[in-house]
N, C-alpha and C positions, 0 to 999 in steps of 0.2 A: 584433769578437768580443764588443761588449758585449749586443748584441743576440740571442746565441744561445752555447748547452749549451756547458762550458767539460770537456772529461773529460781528466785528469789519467792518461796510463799513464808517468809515469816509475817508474822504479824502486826510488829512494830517496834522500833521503826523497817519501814515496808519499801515495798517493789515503786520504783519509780517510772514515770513516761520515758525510754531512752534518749527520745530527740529532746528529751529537756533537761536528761541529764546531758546530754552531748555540747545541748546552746549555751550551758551556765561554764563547762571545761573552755567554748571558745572564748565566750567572757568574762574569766575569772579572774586573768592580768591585763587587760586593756576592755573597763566596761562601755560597751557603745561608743570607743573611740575617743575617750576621756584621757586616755593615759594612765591608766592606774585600775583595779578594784573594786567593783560596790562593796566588798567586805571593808575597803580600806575609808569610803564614802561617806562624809557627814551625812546624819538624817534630815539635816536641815538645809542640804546642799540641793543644786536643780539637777546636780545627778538622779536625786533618790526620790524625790519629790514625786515625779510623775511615774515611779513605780509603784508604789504606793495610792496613785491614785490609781491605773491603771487597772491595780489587782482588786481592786474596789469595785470599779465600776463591771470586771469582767467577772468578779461573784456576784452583783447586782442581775447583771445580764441572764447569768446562766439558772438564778434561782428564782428568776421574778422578785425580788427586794422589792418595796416602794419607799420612798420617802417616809415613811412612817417607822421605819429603823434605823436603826445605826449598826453602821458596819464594823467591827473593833477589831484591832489585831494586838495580842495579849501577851502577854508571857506569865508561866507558872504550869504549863500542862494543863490538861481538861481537872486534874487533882488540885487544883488552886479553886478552881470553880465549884468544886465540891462545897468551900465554904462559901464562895462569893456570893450566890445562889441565895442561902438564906440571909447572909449578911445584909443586903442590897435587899432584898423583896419580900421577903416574913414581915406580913401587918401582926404586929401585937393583938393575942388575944384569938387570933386567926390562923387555923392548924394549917400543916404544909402537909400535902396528900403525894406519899413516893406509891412508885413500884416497883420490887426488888425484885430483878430480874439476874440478880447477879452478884460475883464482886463490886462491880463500878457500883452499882446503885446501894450496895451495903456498906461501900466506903462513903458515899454520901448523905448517906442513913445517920452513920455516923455524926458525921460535922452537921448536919440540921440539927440533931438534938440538944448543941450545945447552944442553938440561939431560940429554942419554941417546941412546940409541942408538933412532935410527928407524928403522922395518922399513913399506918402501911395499908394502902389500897387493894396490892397484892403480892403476898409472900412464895416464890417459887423455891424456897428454902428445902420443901419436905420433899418435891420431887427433884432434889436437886438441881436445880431451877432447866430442866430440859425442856419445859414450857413455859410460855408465857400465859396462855390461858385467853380467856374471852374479855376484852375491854369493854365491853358491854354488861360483864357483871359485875365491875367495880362499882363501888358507892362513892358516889362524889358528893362534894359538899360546896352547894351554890354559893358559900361562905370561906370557902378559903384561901387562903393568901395566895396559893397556886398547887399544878398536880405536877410530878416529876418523872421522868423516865429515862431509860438509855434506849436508845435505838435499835444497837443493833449491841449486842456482848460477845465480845472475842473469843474470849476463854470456852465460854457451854456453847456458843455456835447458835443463839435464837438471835430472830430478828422478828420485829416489829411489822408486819404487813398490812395492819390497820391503824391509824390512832385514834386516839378517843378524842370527842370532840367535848370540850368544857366550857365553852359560852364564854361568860364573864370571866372566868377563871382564867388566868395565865396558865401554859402548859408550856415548861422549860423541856426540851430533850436536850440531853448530851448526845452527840451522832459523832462521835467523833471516828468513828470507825466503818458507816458508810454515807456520810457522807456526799452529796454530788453521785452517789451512784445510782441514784433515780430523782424524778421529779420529786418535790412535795411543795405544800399550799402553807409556804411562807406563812401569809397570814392566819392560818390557825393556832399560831403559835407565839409564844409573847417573849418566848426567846430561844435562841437554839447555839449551842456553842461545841467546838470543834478542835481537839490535839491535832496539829498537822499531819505527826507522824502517818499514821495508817492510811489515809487516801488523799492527802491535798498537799502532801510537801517534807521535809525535812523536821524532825523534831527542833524546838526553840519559838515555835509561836501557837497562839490558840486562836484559832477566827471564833470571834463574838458578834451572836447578831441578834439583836433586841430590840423591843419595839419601843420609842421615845418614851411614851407615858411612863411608860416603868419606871426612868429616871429618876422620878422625884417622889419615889417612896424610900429611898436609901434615906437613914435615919442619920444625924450629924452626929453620932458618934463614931462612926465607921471611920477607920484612916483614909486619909486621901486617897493613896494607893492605891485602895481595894472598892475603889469606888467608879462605878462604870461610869457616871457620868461625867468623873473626870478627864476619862480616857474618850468618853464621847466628845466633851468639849474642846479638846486639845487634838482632834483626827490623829488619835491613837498614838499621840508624840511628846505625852507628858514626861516621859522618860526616854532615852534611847530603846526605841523598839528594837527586837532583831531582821535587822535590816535583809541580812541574806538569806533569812528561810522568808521572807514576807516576798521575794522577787524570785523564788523559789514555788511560793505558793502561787504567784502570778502569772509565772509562766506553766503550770499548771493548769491555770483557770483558762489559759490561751488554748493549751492542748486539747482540753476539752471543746470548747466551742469548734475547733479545727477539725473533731471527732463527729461533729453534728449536735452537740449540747446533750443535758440528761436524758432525752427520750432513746438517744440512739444509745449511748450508752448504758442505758439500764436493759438493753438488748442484747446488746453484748454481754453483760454481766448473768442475763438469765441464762442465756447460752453454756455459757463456760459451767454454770453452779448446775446447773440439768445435767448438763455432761458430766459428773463428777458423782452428781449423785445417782445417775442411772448404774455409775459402774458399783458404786458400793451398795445401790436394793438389789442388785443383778448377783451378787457375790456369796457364798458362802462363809470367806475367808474377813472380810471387812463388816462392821455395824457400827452404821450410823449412831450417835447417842443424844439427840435428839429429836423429841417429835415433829412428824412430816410437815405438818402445817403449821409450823413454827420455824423451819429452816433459815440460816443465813444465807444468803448469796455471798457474801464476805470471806467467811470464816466456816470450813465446812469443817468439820470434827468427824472423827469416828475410831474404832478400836480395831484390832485384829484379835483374831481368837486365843492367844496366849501373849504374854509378855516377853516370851523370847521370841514371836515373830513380830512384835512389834520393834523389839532393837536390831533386828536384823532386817527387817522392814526401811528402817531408819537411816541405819549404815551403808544400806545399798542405795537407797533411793539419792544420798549423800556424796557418796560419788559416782552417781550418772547424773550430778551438776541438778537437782533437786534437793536445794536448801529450808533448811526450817518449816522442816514437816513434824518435828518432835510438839506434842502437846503442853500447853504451859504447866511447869510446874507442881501447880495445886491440884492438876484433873489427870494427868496424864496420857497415854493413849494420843492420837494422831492430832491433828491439825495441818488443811491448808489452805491459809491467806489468801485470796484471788481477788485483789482489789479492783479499782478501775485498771491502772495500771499493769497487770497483769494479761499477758495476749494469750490470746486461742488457744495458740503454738504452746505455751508451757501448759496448760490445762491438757491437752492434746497428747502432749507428752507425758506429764502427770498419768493419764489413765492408762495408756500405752504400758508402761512401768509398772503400774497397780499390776494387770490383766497378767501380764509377764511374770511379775511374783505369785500372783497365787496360781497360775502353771505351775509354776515350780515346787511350791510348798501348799498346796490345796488339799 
């Protein structure tokens, strides 16, 4: 494998920008000519200081932020948020409205119930959640403390192509998964929070982005810790953040604007996920397992027609330097990651490879 293209489609943690892994290897032992480190870098130092603002102001940029949020960088995983979510925002008395689109939202299913009363908006459980269904025929409640969703889910491969719009209601998504790979309208949303891993950086931080008011429903029994508006008040430094995935994710945010920001980006991304999925509706040997108008561009899923070509599917595509194509765990069957980060070129190759094995074994 050393001799040729190494394309990385796991899921998470995932494929990174090259030139930003190249810029973090030039300055890993002398950062910006410091002599030393950012890993080695006080937080509190003017080394780190202006990364941290940087990577702020270039995810304000990229997403339209207004001053009416707070920008947070987090630690615990998007699974810390699981509980934080109701912790912080559940009005007493006032249901929290999910939609189980998945594992993630049935792990957060979970933790809401230990603080209030959950009301499922919509259960994707029975069709093994390969659709999302119509956000148009959920029942919202002009009374509830907020509605919740994931974005995009790794595992089943649906993504989100509309969202619902809920007024008064705060509408949390977790995106941790696509993230920045297309535009959206900030402001319809009362908070949106993000695992680095999968499209914005190195696993060790969580971008949290919330709109101020929210602040001051967190109840005074909540620990400090777990309280965003501590992390608001303190720009994100009431504790030792993790410094080097946060200058990680910035240089990130850099990459992207250098790419032409979400609009160009999300063109890219349709590109690669059309291309991927024309070869698997074009196929005999490959099927999709979820529904069309439901697709991720992230995270394409599909199976082959027996289980021994799918291991030997696996094994080959393994060593012609196509990594973490195997399906998670729980679902089995294929999986490939094609985040921002992800070029043409391994999508390109990716199908190349498909086309080639089912010659062979069609």
């Amino acid at each position: 494998m050393a001799n040729q293209p190494v394309y990385n489609f796991n899921a998470g943690p995932a494929v990174l920008p090259k030139p930003v892994m190249e810029q973090a290897q030039a300055e890993f032992v002398d950062f910006r000519g410091c002599g030393y480190g950012l890993a080695e870098a006080s937080h509190r130092s003017s080394v780190f200081e202006p990364v941290i603002a940087e990577a702020e102001a270039d995810i304000r940029k990229l997403m339209g932020i207004s001053d009416d949020y707070a920008v947070l960088f987090l630690q615990g995983g998007a699974s810390l948020q699981f509980a934080m979510v109701p912790m912080n925002l559940y009005v007493p008395g006032k249901k929290m409205q999910y939609a189980n689109t998945g594992s993630w939202t049935t792990g957060a299913i979970k933790e809401a119930k230990l603080f209030g009363e959950v009301d499922v908006v919509y259960d994707g459980k029975d069709v093994n959640f390969t659709t999302i269904g119509e956000v148009a025929d959920w029942e919202l409640d002009p009374d509830a403390s907020y509605v919740y969703l994931c974005s995009n889910n790794t595992i089943f491969g649906t993504e989100y192509h509309e969202f619902p719009l809920t007024g008064d209601v705060p509408l949390i998504a977790d995106m941790s998964s696509d993230i920045m790979s297309r535009p959206v309208d900030v402001s319809n949303f009362g908070m949106i929070f993000a695992g680095a891993q999968k499209n914005l950086g190195p696993a060790g931080v969580t971008l949290v982005i919330i709109r101020k008011d929210l602040l001051a429903r967190c109840p005074a029994t909540v620990p400090t810790m777990l309280r965003y508006s501590t992390h608001a008040d303190k720009g994100s430094m009431f504790n030792t953040p993790p410094c080097f995935a946060i200058y990680m994710v910035g240089l990130v945010a850099k990459w992207l604007i250098a790419q032409g920001g979400l609009e160009a980006i999300e063109a890219r991304n349709s590109e690669k996920s059309e291309m991927l999925y024309e070869c698997i509706d074009s196929s005999r040997l490959y099927v999709g397992t979820t529904a069309a108008a439901d697709r991720s561009r992230m995270n394409v899923t599909f199976r082959l027609t027996t289980d021994e070509l799918e291991g030997a599917f696996i094994k080959q595509a393994t060593a012609a330097g196509l990594i973490g194509l195997k399906g998670h765990r729980s679902v089995g069957g294929c999986r490939a990651s094609i985040y921002n980060a992800m070029p043409l070129e391994g999508v390109e190759t990716l199908v190349s490879f498909m086309r080639e094995f089912e010659r062979n074994n069609g």
